[in-house]
N, C-alpha and C positions, 0 to 999 in steps of 0.2 A: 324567569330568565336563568340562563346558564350562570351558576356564581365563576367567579375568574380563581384560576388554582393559586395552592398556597403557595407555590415556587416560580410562582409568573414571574416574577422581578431577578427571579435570580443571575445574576452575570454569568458568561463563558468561562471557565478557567482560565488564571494569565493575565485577564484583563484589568490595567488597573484606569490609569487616562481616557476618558470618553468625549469624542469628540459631540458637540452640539447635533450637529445632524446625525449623526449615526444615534446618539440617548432617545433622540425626539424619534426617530424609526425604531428603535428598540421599544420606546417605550408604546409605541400606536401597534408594533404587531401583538403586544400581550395583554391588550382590553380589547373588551367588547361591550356593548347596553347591557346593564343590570338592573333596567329599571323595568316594573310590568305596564302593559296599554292598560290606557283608562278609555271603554269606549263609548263616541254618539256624545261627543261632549260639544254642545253649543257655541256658535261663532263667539259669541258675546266671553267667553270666558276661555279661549283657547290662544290671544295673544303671549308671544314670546313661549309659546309651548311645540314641541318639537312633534312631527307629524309621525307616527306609527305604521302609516300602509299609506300606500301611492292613493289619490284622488284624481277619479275620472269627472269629468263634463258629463251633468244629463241632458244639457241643452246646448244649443249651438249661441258664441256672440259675438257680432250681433242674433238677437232671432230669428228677425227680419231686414231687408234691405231699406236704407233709412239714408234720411237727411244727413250731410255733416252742416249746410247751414240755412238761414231762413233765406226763403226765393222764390224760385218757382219752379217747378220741375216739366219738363218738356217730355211729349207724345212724339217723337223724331219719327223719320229721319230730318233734321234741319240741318241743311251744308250751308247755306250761304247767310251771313252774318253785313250788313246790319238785316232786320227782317223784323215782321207782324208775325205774332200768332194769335187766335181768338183766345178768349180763357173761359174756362168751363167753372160754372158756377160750385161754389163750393172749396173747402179745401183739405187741407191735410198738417193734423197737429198731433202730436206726442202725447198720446192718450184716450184721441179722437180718429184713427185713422179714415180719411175717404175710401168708400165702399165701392166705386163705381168704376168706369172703365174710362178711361179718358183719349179720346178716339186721337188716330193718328193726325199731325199736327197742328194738337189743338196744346193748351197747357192750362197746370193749374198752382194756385197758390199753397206752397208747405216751410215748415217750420224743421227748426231745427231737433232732429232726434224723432222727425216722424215717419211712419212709413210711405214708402215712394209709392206710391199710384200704379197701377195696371196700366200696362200700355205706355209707362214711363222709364225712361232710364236716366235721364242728365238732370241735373241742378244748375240754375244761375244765380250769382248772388243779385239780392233785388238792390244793389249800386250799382249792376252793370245792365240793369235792363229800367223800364219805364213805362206805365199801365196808362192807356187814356181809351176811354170809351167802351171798353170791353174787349179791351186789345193790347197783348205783350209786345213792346218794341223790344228788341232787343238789339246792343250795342257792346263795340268792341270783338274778342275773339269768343269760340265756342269747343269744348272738346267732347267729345260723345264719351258720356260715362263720370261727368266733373263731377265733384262734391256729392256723390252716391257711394255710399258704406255698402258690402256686401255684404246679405246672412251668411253669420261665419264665419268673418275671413280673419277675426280676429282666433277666435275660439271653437272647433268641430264641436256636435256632440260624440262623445266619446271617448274625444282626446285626452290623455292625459296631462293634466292640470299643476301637479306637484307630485314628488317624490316622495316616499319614507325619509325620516331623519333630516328635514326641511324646519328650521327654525321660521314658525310662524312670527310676521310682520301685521302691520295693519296695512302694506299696499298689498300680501298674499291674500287676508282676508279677503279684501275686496276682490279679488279673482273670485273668489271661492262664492262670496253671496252675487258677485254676477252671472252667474250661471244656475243659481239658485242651492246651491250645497247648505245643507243649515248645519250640520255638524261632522265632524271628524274625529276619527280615531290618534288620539294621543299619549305620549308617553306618560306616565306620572312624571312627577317634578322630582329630579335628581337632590338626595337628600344629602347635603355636607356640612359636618362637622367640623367646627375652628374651635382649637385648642389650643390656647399659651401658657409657656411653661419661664420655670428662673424664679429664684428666691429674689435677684433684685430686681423684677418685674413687678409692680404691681397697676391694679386699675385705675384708669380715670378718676380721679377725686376720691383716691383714701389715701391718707397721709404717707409723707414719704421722707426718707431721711435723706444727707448728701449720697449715701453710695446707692439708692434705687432708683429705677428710670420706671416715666409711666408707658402702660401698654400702646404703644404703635400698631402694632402686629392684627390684635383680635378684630379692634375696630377697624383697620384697613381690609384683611380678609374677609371680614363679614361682609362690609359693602361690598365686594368684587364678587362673592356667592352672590349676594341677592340682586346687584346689576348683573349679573351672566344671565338670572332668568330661575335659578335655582334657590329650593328651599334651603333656609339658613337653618341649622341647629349648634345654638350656642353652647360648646361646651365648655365654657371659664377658663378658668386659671390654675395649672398644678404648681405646688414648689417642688423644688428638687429633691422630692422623695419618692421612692419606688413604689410605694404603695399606691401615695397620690394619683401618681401618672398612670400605674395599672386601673385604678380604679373609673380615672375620665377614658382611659382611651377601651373600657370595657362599655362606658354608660356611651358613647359612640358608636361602639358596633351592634349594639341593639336597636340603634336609633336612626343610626344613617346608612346611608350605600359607598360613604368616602370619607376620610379623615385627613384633613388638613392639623398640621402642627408646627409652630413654628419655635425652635429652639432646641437645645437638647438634641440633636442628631449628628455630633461626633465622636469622638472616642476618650472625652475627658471624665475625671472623677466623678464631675456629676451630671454629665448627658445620659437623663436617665431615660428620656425618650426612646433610643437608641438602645441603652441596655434592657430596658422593659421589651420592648417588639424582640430583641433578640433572646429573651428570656423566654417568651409567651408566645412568640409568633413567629414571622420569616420574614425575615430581614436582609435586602440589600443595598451597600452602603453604596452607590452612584457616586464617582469622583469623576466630573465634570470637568472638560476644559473650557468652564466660562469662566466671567468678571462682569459684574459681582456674582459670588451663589457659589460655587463647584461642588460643596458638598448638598445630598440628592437624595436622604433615606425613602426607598421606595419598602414598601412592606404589608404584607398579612396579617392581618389581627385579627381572630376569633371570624375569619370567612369577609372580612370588610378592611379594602385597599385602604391604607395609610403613606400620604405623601407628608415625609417630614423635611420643611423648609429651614435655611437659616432662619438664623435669631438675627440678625443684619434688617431693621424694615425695608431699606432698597434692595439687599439681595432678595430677603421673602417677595417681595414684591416682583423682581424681573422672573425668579424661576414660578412664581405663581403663575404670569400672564405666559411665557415662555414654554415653559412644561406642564402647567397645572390647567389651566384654561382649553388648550385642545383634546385633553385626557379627560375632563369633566364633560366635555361636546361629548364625546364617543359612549362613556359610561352612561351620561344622559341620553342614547338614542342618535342621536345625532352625527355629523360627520365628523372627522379629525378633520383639524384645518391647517394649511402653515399660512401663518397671516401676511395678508397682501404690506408688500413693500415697495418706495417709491424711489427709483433714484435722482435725488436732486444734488447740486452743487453745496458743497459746506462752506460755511461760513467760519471757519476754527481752522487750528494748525495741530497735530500729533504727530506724536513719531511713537508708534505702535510696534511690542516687540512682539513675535512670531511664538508662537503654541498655545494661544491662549484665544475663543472671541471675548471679542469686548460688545458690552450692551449699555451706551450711554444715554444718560435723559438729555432728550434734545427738544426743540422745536422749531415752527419752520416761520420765518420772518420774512417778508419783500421777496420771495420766491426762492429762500437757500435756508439752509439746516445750521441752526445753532445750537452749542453743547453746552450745559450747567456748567460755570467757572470753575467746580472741584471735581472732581470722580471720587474722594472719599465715598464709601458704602455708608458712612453714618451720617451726611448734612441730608437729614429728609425733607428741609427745605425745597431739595432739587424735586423731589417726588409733584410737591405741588408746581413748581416751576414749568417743570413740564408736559408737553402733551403726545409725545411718545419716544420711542427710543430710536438712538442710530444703532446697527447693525456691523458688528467688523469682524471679518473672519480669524481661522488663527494664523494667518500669513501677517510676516512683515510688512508694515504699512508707513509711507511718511503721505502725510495728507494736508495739505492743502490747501486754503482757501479758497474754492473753486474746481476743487476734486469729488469728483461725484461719489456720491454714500449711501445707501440702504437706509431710509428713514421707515421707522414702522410704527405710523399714529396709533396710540389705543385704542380707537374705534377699530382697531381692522383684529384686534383681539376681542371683539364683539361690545366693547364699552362704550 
């Protein structure tokens, strides 16, 4: 793959404020996939993997014209209902089809999923018909052509089936083995790197004094790489020292295709994140007009994109799924997305001032949108509280209880 240039990220001259939508376009026109096809890789082992070349149909489906339910299937023309038909001995099962030719109005017994009989076109269900003697009564109405599947009419041979850069499912899978496809060309698994940085950071269960907090940031990032679908490469924890940081965000660019960091990316004594990339690589500072997050270091390190997040775990977090998650679709093969949003009535009251959006954690209760009692960035309480965000642009807003809102559940950022 084409590597992405060292000065992709760079801003316009003049620009300082960047509005959400224009970042999220700014930031979709300067990637592209970096990742190489793996190919002829088996159904069994290509769930949640992103497709590399369009997939044709070698078969048509159905393959044949078939049952949709157990009955019997009719040798017409038969117009007038109630009525007899003889029935020809034998029948027709899903796996056994009948061979013969079943003479005009005569009928025969089939199952559901088998093929229709020669000289047959309609199906009745056997509740509306009734066998005595060697003879179909049949009852109620009749429509020429009832509960008959045509070959094909779901599936041509030849049609195309999926598209390149198609996040494989297991209801895609199954398109793909009903038509008999046994493997497809896929992307490798997009490799990203999570990095936390801060002297008063430390991990999970090593001792800690009153002034350090434990890591939020690594283990939240890491689960959101490996629920996206992509491989995790953990790269620990730097303190705030230059070397440190030089040293993991170099053991990253040999190892991944993306660098997550969260910390360190603005302009103080010791955001060394920030002075490192600007020392070693190419560095642009993105100042966002969201809440939470604004600041956005987007940057080049040694040929491998660096996204450096706040140190905020709810800002890391909204610009993760916000900027980070359709920028890793793209990189990984796959499409940019803006995730679907719903608008429902809110349940909450704000008076929202103008140049900023806001992204708060909400959820949706009795059929309306309710928001975490704080907006503080640091109760990450709200994080687990909720299950996706409301959406507010940077217009003035007084809202409502019963004002309709942009809710965006996590599942629509692929979670």
């Amino acid at each position: 793959m084409k590597p992405l240039r060292n000065d992709c990220f760079a801003l316009p001259p003049g620009v300082n404020w960047t509005p959400v939508e224009e970042a999220l376009e700014r930031l979709r026109s300067r990637l592209h996939p970096v990742v190489e096809t793996e190919h002829a890789v088996p159904l069994s082992r290509v769930n949640g993997r992103i497709l590399a070349s369009d997939v044709y149909a070698p078969r048509a489906h159905p393959p044949s014209n078939n049952s949709a339910v157990d009955g019997y299937a009719l040798a017409g023309p038969v117009t007038d209902v109630p009525c007899s038909l003889p029935l020809v001995d034998g029948r027709s099962a899903a796996g056994e089809p009948f061979k013969g030719q079943v003479p005009a109005g005569h009928a025969i017994r089939i199952l559901t999923g088998a093929v229709i009989p020669s000289g047959t076109d309609t199906v009745v269900l056997e509740e509306d018909c009734e066998v005595r003697d060697g003879q179909l009564y049949l009852n109620g109405t009749l429509k020429a052509g009832a509960n008959a599947r045509k070959a094909g009419e779901d599936i041509q041979a030849q049609d195309q089936i999926l598209v390149a850069g198609t996040r494989l499912t297991p209801t895609q899978i199954s398109v793909l083995a009903s038509v008999g496809v046994e493997s497809v060309d896929v992307y490798q698994k997009l490799r990203v790197g999570v990095l936390s940085t801060g002297d008063e950071v430390k991990p999970v269960g090593a001792p800690v004094t009153d002034w350090q907090i434990y890591d939020a940031n690594r283990p939240m990032l890491s689960a959101l790489v490996s629920q996206l679908g992509y491989e995790l490469v953990d790269l620990g924890h730097a303190l705030d020292r230059a070397e440190e940081v030089k040293s993991a965000l170099e053991t990253g660019a040999q190892q991944c295709d993306l660098i997550l960091t969260s910390g360190g990316v603005s302009a103080g004594d010791e955001d060394h994140v920030s002075k490192t990339l600007k020392a070693h690589g190419d560095i642009s500072n993105w100042r966002i007009a969201i809440k939470p997050g604004r600041p956005l270091a987007l940057a080049m390190f040694q040929g491998t994109p660096v996204v450096g997040l706040p140190g905020n775990p709810v800002a890391a977090w909204v610009c993760a799924l916000r900027f980070g998650a359709p920028a890793m679709a793209l990189l990984a093969g796959g499409e940019w997305f803006e995730p679907q949003a719903y608008v429902m009535p809110a349940n909450f009251a704000k008076n929202k001032k103008p140049g900023r959006s806001e992204m708060l954690r909400a959820r949706v209760r009795d059929g309306q949108v309710e928001v975490f009692g704080s907006e503080g960035s640091g109760r990450v309480t709200g994080l687990a509280w909720s299950e996706g965000l409301v959406e507010l642009d940077e217009s003035a807003q007084q809202i409502e209880p019963g004002t309709p809102v942009r809710f965006i559940p996590y599942g629509s950022f692929g979670l």
